[in-house]
C-alpha positions as CSV (number, residue, x, y, z in Angstrom):
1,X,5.8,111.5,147.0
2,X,7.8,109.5,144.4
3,X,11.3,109.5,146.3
4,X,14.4,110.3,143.6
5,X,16.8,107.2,142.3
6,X,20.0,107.6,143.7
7,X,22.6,107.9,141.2
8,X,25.1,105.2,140.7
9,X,28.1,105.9,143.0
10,X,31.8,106.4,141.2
11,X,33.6,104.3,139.1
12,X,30.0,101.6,138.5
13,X,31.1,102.1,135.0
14,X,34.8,102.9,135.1
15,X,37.8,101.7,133.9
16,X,37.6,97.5,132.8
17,X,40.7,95.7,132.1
18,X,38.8,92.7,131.6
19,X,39.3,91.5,127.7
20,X,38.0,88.0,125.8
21,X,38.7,87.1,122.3
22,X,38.9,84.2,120.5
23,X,43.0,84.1,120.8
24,X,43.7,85.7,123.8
25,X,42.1,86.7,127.6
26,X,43.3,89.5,130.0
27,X,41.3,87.9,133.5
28,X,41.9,90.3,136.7
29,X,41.0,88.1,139.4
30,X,38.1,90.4,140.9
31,X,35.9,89.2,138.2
32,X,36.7,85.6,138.3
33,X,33.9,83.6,139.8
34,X,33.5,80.9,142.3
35,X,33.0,76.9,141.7
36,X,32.6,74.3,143.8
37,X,33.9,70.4,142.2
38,X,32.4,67.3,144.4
39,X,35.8,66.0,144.2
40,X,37.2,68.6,146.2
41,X,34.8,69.4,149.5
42,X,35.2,73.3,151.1
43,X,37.3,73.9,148.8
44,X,37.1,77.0,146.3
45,X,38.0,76.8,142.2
46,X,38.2,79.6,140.2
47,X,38.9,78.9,136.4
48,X,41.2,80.9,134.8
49,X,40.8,78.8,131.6
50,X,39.4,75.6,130.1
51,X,39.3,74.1,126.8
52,X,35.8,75.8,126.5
53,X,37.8,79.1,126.5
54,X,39.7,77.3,123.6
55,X,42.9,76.6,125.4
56,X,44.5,72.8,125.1
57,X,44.5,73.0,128.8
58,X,42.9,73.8,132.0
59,X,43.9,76.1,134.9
60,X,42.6,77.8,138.3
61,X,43.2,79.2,140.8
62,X,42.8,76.3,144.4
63,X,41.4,77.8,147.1
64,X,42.1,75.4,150.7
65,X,40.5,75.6,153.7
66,X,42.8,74.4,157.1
67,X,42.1,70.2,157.0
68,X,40.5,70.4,153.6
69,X,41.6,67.6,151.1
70,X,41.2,66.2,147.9
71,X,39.9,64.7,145.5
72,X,37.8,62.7,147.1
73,X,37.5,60.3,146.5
74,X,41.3,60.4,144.9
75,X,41.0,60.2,141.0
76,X,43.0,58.5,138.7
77,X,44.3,60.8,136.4
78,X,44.7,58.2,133.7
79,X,44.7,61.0,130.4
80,X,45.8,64.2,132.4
81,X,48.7,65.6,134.1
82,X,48.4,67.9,136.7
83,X,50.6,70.9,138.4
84,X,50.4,72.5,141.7
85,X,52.1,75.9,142.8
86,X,51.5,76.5,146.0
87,X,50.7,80.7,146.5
88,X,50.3,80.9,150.3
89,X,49.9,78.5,153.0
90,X,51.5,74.8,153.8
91,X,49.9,71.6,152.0
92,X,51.4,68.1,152.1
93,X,51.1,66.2,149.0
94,X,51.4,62.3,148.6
95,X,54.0,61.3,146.1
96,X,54.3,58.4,145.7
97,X,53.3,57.0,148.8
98,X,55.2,59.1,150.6
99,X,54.2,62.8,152.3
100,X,55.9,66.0,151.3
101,X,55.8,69.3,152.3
102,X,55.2,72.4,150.5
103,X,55.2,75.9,151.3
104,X,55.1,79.1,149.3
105,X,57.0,78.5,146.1
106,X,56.8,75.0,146.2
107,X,55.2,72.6,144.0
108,X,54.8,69.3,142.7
109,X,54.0,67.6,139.1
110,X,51.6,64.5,138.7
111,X,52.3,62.5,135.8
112,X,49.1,60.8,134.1
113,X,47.8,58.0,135.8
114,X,49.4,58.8,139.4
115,X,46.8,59.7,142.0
116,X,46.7,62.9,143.2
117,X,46.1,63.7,147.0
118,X,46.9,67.7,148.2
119,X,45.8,68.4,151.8
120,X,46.1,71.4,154.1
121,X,48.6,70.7,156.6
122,X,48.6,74.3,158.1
123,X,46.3,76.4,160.2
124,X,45.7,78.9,157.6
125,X,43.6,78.7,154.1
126,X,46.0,77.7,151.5
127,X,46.1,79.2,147.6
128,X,47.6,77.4,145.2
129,X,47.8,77.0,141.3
130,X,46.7,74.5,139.5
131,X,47.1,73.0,136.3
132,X,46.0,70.2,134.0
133,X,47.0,68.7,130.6
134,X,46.0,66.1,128.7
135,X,49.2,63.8,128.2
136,X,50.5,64.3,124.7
137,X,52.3,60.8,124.0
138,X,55.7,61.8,122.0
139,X,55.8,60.0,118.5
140,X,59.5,58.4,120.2
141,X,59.8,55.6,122.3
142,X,60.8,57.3,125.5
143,X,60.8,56.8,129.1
144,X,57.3,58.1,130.9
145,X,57.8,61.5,132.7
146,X,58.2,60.6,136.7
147,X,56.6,62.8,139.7
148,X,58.2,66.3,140.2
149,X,58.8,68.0,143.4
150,X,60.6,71.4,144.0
151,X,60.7,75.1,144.8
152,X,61.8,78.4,143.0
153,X,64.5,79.1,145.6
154,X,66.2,75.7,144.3
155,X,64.8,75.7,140.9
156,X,67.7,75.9,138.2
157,X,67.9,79.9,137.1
158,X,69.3,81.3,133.7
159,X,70.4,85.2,133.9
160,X,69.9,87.1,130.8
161,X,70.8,90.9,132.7
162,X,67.7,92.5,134.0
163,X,65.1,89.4,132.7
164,X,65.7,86.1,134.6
165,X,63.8,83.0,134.9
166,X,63.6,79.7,137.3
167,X,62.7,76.7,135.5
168,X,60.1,74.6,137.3
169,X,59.2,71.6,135.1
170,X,60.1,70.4,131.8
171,X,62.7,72.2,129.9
172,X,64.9,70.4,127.7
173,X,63.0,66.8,129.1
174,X,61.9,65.4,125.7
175,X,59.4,62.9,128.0
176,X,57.3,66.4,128.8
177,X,54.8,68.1,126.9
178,X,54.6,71.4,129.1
179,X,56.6,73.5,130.9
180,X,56.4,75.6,133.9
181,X,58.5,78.7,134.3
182,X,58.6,81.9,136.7
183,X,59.8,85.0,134.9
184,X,61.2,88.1,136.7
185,X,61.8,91.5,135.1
186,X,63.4,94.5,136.9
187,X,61.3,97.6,136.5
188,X,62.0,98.9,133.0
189,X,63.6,95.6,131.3
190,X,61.4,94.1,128.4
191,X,61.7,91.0,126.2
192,X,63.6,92.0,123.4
193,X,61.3,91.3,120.1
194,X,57.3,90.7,119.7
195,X,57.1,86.8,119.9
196,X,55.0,85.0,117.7
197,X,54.6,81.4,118.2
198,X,53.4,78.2,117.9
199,X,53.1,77.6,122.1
200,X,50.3,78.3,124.1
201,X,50.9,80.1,127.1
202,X,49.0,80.3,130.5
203,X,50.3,83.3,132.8
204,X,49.8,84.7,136.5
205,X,51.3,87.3,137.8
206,X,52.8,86.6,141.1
207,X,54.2,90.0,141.6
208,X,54.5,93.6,140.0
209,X,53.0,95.5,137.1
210,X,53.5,94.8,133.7
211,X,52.2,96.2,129.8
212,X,51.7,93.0,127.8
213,X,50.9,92.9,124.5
214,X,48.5,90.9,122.9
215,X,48.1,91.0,118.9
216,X,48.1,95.0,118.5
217,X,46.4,96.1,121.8
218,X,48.4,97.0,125.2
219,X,46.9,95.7,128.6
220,X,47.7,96.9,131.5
221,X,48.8,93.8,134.2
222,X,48.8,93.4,137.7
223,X,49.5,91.4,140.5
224,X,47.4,88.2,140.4
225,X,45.9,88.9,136.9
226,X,45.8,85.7,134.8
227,X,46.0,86.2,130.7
228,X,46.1,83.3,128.0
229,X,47.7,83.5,124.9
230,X,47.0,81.0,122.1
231,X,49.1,80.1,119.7
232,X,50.7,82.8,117.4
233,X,49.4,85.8,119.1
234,X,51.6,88.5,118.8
235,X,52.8,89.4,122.5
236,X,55.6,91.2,124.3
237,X,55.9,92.5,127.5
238,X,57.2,95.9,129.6
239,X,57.7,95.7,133.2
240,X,56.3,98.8,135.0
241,X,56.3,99.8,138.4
242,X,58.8,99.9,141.3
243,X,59.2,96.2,141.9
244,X,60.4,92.9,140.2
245,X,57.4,92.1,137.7
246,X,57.3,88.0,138.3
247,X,55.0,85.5,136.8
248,X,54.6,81.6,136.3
249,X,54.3,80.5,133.0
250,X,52.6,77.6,131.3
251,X,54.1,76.6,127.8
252,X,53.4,73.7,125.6
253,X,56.1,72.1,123.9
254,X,58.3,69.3,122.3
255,X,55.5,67.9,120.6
256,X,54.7,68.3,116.7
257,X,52.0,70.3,115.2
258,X,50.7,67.7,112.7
C-alpha cells in the first residue's frame, strides 16, 4: 500500500525577507551560511558581504570559541584595514605589542600593515564584527591612520532629539577612508529626507525593528539583520517597535570619486 506524502508543515513557504540585487541586500541572519578560513581554527565566519557581492569591502559576522585565536599564523595586513566590534563575550587583542581588553561594545581598528591577533579571553563563545577595507591612500601627504581602541559608552555622541549617534572610527580624520558609527532611533523617529549618496554603507542591526528603504521598496528590519547599500541607492529609514532601533554603520568616505 503506497503510504500518502505528508504535506509540508506551515510557513515552508511563508513570508521571506531575504532580498539581493545588484545595488542593495536585505540578509536576515537565519539564512546566512557557515565558513571556515585556515587562518582562523574553530572559529566560525559568516559573510555578510564581499566584493563578490559588489561591495568595496568585506564584512562578517566572527564567531569565537573560549581559547580560540587568530589568524594563525598572524597575517600582515599590508593592503587592508580591519575593524572589530565585539557583540558578546571578552577577547583580548594585541595592539601594538601590548594586550587590551574588550568586552561588549568595545572594539579596536587595525591600520594596514599592523598584525592582527584577537583571542578569547573568556569562558564563553565570543561574537564579534568584523570588517575589512582595502587602504585608500589619500591623494595629500598626510600622517598614516594609527591603531584605534574604544567603546560606545565612551565613544564621542552627537544628539539630534530622538536620532543619536556614537562615533566609533573616523569622522572628520582626513587620514581615514571609512567610518564606523552606531545609530539609535527612539520608536517612531526617522531620518528626515530619502538620502542618496555617493557612500557605501554596511549595516547590522544591534537592536530593535526598523522599515528601511532601499530604492522604492520597504523592508522590514530586525535585530541582527545585515543590509548593504551601494552607492546612490535611495534609502531612508523608520524605527518601529517598542525599543531603541540601534545599528553599526560602515561608511566610506574622504576619498575622491575619480
Amino acid at each position: 500500500m503506497r503510504v500518502p506524502t505528508p504535506n509540508p508543515p506551515p510557513g515552508i513557504i511563508g513570508h521571506n525577507r531575504t532580498m539581493l540585487t545588484p545595488h542593495y541586500c536585505v540578509f536576515p541572519p537565519e539564512g546566512i551560511m557557515d565558513s571556515l578560513l585556515p587562518a582562523w581554527p574553530g572559529c566560525i565566519v559568516r559573510f555578510q558581504t564581499t566584493p563578490r557581492m559588489g561591495a568595496r569591502f568585506a564584512q562578517a559576522l566572527l564567531i569565537m570559541p573560549p581559547k580560540a585565536w587568530g589568524p594563525q599564523p598572524a597575517e600582515l595586513q599590508s593592503d587592508a584595514q580591519a575593524f572589530f566590534y565585539v557583540l558578546s563575550g571578552t577577547v583580548e587583542a594585541e595592539v601594538e605589542g601590548a594586550a587590551v581588553t574588550l568586552t561588549p561594545g568595545g572594539y579596536v581598528y587595525f591600520p594596514n600593515g599592523q598584525d592582527v591577533r584577537i583571542f578569547n579571553a573568556g569562558p564563553e563563545e565570543a561574537r564579534l564584527i568584523w570588517v575589512r577595507k582595502p587602504y585608500e591612500e589619500p591623494r595629500a601627504v598626510l600622517a598614516q591612520p594609527r591603531p584605534i581602541v574604544g567603546h560606545r559608552d565612551t565613544a564621542r555622541r552627537e544628539d539630534n532629539g530622538p536620532r543619536w549617534r556614537h562615533l566609533l572610527l573616523g569622522t572628520a580624520d582626513m587620514a581615514m577612508d571609512f567610518e564606523m558609527n552606531i545609530m539609535c532611533y527612539q520608536p517612531g523617529a526617522h531620518f528626515w529626507c530619502i538620502e542618496t549618496h555617493v557612500m557605501e554603507h554596511g549595516m547590522v542591526m544591534l537592536q530593535g525593528q526598523a522599515l528601511q528603504l532601499l530604492g522604492r521598496d520597504w523592508h522590514e528590519l530586525w535585530t541582527g539583520d545585515f543590509v548593504w547599500m551601494g552607492p546612490f541607492v535611495p534609502q531612508q529609514i523608520y524605527a518601529t517597535g517598542n525599543e531603541v532601533c540601534e545599528y553599526l554603520l560602515y561608511k566610506d568616505v574622504n576619498r575622491d570619486v575619480i
